[in-house]
C-alpha positions in Angstrom: 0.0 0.0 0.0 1.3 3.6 -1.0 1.0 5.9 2.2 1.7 8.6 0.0 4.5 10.1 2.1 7.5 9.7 -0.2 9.7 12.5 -0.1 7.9 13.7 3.4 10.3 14.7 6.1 9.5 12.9 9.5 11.1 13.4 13.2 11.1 10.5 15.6 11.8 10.8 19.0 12.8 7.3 21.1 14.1 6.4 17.7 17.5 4.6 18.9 15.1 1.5 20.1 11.6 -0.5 20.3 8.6 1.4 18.6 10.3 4.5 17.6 12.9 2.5 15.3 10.4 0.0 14.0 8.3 3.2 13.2 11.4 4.8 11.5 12.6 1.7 9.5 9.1 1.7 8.1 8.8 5.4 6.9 11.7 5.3 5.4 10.8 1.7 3.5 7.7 4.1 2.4 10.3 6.7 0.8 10.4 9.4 3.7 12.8 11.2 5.2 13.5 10.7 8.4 15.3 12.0 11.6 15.7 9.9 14.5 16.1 11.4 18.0 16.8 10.1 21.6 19.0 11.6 24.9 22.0 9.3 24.0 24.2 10.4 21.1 26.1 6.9 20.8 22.7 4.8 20.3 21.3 7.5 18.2 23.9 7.3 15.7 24.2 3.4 16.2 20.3 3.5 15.1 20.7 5.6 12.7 23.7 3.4 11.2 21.2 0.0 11.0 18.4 2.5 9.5 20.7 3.6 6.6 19.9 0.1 5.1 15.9 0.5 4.6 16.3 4.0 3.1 15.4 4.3 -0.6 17.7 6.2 -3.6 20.0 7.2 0.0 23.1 9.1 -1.7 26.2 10.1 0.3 25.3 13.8 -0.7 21.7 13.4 -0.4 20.9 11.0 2.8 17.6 9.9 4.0 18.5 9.3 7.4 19.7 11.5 9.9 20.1 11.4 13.4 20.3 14.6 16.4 20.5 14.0 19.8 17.6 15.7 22.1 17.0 16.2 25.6 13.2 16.5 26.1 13.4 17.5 29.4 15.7 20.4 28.9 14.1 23.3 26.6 17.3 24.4 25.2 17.7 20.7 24.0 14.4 21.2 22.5 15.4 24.6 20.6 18.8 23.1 19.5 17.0 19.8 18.4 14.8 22.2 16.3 17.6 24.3 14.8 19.4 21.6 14.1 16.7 19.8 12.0 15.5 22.6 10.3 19.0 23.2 9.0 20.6 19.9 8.2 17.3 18.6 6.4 14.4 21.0 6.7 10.7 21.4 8.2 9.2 18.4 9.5 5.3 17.5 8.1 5.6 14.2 10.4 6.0 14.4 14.1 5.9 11.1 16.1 6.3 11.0 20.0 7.8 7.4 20.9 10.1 9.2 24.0 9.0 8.4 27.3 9.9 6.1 30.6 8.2 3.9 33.1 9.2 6.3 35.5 8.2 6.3 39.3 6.9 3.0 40.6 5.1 1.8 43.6 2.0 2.7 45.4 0.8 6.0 45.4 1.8 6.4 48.9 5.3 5.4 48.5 5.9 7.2 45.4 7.4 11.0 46.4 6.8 14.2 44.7 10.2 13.9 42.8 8.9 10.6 41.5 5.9 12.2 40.4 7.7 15.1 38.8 10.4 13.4 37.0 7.6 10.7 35.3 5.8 13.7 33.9 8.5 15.8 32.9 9.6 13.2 30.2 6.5 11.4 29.9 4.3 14.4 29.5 5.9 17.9 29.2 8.8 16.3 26.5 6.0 15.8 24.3 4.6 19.6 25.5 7.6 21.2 24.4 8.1 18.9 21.4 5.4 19.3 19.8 5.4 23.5 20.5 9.0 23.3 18.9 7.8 22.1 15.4 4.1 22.7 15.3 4.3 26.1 13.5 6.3 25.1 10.7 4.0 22.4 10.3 0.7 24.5 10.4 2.7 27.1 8.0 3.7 24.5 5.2 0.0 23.6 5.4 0.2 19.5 5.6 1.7 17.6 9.0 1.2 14.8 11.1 1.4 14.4 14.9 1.7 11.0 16.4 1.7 11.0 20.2 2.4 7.8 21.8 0.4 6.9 24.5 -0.6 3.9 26.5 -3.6 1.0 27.7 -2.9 2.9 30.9 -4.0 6.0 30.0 -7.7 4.7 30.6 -7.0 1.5 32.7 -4.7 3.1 35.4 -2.8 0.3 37.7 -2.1 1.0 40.5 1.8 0.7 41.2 2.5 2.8 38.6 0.2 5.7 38.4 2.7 8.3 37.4 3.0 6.8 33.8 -1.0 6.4 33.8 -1.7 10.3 34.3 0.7 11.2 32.0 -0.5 8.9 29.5 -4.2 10.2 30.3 -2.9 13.7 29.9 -1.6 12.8 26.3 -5.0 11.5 25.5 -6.1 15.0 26.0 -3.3 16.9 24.5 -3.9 14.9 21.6 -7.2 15.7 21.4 -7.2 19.7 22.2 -4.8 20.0 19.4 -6.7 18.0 17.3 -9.2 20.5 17.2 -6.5 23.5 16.7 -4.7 22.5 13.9 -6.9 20.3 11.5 -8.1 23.7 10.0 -4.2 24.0 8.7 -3.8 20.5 7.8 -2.0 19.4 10.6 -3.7 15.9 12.3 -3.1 14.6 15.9 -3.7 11.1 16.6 -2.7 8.9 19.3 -1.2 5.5 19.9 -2.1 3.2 22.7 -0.1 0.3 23.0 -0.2 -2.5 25.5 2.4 -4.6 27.0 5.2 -4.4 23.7 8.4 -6.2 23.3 10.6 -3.0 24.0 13.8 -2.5 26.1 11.8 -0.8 28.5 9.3 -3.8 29.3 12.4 -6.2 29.1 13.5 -3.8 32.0 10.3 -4.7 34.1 10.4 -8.3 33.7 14.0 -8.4 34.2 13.6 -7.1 37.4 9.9 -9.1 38.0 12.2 -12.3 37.4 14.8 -11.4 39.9 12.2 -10.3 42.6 10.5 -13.7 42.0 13.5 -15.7 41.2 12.3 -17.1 38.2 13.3 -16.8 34.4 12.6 -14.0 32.3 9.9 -15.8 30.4 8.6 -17.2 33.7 8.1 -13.8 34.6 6.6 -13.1 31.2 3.7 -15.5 32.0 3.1 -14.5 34.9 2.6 -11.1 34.2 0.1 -11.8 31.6 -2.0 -14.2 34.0 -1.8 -11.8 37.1 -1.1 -8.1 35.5 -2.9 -8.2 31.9 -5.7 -10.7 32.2 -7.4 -9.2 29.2 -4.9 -10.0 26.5 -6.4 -12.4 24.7 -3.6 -12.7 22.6 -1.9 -14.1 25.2 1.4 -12.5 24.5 3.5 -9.5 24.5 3.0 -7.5 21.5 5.3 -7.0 19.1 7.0 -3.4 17.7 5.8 -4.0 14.1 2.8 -3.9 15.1 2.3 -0.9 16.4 4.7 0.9 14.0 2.2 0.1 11.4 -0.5 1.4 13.2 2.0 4.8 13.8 2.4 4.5 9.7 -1.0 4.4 9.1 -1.9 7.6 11.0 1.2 9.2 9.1 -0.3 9.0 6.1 -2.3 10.3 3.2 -4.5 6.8 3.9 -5.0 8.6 7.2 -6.5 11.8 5.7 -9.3 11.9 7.5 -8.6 10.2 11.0 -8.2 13.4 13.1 -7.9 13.3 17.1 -8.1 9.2 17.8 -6.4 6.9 19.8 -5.4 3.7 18.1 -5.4 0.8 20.8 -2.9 -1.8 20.2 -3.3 -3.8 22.6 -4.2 -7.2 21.9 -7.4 -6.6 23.7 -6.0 -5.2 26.9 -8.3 -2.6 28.0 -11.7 -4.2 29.3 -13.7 -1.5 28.3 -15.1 -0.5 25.2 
């Protein structure tokens, strides 16, 4: 299927691993542009190294993927990142969120303000002063995309982690309220909610599930689909790909008329309708 975004220059943040470089590797199988983003400058250009092979027509004087390192937390990391972009490869028309941390854990009485602060500086204000950084250009050229990556959580809170769950509920509305701003200049917001994905974050959690419970990683797997996420049907952790293409979708000129959703992939995860 053509998403009709050849020649469309995309910024992904989180794209050094998990969703954001699945989502990257596919945009640029479609013909885009893209520029990959995360904190760490090493993994960044390592990423970016492993993406050069999925790019199309990529010439040494004309690349197709590029790589910047951001701090989202930090607003003069935010300006640079913009500078930076706009001058080494130009305005973005394709802005995807994949950033973000599990953050502070634990019971909402054992979880201190710091916790609380931290989680939603990355998890919720990165995206704030993301998205402020690039949104003009986007509304000005008349044509953009905005994929904020949120969560299950956002509307199926659990309790040892709530942190992550309001910040992933406050993305739900952020991606909404500029849903509603920007669709008269072409620009549409959607969100991603994913569920329980193979990524180096969740390895983290069961990693250390495993070593609380002393039992093997995919021990700890099973148990945390029989005790944690009940309502996976699919009975399994979901895979990268398969939210990326989900993220693709919503990039595109397919998408042209899916304006301030949230795309659940989560194998059923969320009880509710």
């Amino acid at each position: 299927m053509d998403l009709g975004i050849n020649k469309r220059i995309a910024l992904i943040t989180g794209g050094d691993s998990g969703i954001g470089f699945e989502s990257a590797k596919m945009l640029l199988e479609e013909g885009a542009t893209v520029i990959v983003s995360d904190m760490d400058r090493d993994s960044i250009e390592a990423a970016r190294e492993k993406l050069q092979r999925f790019a199309k027509e990529e010439t040494a004087s004309q690349p197709n993927v590029f790589a910047v390192a951001a701090d989202l937390t930090d607003g003069a990391s935010v300006k640079a990142l913009h500078d930076t972009v706009l001058k080494k490869v130009g305005q973005p028309q394709i802005l995807v969120n994949c950033a973000g941390i599990t953050g502070a854990t634990g019971f909402f009485h054992e979880i201190d303000e710091e916790g609380w602060r931290n989680t939603l500086d990355v998890d919720f204000f990165g995206v704030v002063r993301l998205v402020k950084a690039f949104v003009e250009g986007m509304r000005d050229s008349g044509w953009g995309r905005i994929i904020l990556t949120a969560s299950e959580d956002a509307v199926q809170p659990y309790v040892d982690e709530l942190p992550y769950c309001a910040a992933k509920a406050a993305i739900l509305s952020l991606t909404k309220g500029l849903s509603k701003t920007y669709a008269k200049h072409g620009v549409l917001v959607n969100a991603v909610s994913p569920a329980y994905i193979q990524t180096p974050m969740t390895d983290a959690m069961m990693e250390k599930r495993a070593k609380k419970n002393g039992t093997s990683f995919d021990e700890a797997v099973q148990s945390f689909l029989k005790e944690e996420r009940p309502f996976i049907e699919l009975q399994r952790r979901g895979r990268v790909e398969e939210v990326a293409a989900a993220i693709a979708f919503l990039c595109s000129e397919r998408a042209s008329f899916v304006n301030g959703s949230n795309y659940r992939v989560d194998g059923g995860s969320v009880a509710t309708i």
